[in-house]
N, C-alpha and C positions, 0 to 999 in steps of 0.2 A: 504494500500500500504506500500510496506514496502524497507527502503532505504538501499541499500547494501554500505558499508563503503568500499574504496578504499584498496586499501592490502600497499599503496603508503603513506608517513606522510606526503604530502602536495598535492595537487592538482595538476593533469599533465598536461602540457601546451599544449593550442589549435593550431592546426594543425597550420602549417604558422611560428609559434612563434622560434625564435632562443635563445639560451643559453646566459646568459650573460655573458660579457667576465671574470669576475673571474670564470669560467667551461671549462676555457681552457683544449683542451687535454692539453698530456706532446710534442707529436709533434708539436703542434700549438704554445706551448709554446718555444720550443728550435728552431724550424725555426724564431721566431719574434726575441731571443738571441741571433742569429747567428752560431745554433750550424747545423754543418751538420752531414750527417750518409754517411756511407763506409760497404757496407756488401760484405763477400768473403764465398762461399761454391759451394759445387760442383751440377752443373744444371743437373745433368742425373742422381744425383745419391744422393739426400738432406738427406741422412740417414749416411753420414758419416761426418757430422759434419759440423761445421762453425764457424764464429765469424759476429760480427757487431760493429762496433765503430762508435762513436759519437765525434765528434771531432770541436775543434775551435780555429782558429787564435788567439795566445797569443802575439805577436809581428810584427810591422807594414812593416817588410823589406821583400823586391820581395825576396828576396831569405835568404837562411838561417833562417828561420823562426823557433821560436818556437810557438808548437801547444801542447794543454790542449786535455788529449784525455783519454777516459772513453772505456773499453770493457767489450764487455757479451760472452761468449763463450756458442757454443751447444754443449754437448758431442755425442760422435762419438756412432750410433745407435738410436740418438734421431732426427726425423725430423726438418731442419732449418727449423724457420717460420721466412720472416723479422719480423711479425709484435710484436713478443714475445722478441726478439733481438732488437729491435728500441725500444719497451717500457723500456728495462730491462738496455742499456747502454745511454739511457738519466737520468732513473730514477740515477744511478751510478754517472752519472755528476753533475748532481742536489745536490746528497748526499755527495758531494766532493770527493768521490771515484775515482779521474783521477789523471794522471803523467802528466809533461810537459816534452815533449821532442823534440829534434832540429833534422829539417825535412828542410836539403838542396833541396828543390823543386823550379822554377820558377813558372809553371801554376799546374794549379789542377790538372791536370791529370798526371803530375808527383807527387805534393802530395799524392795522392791515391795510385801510386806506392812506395813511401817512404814508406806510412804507414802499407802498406800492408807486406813489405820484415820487417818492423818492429815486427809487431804483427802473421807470418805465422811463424810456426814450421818447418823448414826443414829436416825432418826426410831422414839419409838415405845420405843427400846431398853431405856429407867429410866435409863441412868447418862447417857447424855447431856444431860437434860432439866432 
C-alpha cells in the first residue's frame, strides 16, 4: 500500500473545525477595528469603473468629524468587484496608506454622502473644473 503525501505542508482540518483566530480575514479583521467600507459604481453598467473606501471614525464629535479613510479605485473598463475593492482599501488602511479628512456629517448616511462628493470625480460638472 502505498501512502500519497498531501500537496498541503501541514494536515487539513477535519470537517467541523474552524480557523483560529490569528487566520482572520482582512474583513473580519477591520469590522472587529471599526473600520467600515462605502462602495460607489454604476449597477447596470460595472464596466465603467468605481471606487471602495474603507473608512473610520478619527474623532468622537456628532458632527464635524474627522475620519481616517483609505481608497482603491477600479479603472474604467475593468469590472467593479466589491470583493477585490474591500480587500485592496483595507489592505491600504492596514498599510497606513489613508488621509484624514473633516466630514461635516451628523448620521451615516450623511457621512457616506460626505465621503462620497469627497472621493467622486465630477467630470463635466462646471464647479469642479
Amino acid at each position: 500500500m502505498t501512502t500519497e503525501k498531501s500537496p498541503w505542508p501541514f494536515e487539513m482540518p477535519a470537517e467541523g473545525v474552524t480557523r483560529p483566530k490569528q487566520y482572520k480575514s482582512l474583513a473580519e479583521s477591520a469590522r472587529e477595528d471599526g473600520i467600515q467600507l462605502l462602495y460607489h459604481f454604476d449597477r447596470e453598467d460595472p464596466k465603467l469603473g468605481g471606487y471602495t473606501i474603507a473608512y473610520r471614525k478619527s474623532s468622537p464629535y456628532r458632527s464635524g468629524k474627522m475620519v481616517d479613510v483609505a481608497v482603491s479605485y477600479c479603472s474604467e473598463g475593468d469590472t467593479f468587484s466589491k470583493k477585490i475593492g474591500r480587500d485592496l482599501a483595507i489592505s491600504n488602511f492596514y498599510d497606513g496608506k489613508f488621509v484624514q479628512v473633516p466630514a461635516l456629517a451628523y448620521g451615516e448616511d450623511e457621512l457616506h454622502d460626505c465621503l462620497r462628493e469627497i472621493f467622486t470625480w465630477h467630470i463635466g460638472c462646471g464647479h469642479c473644473e
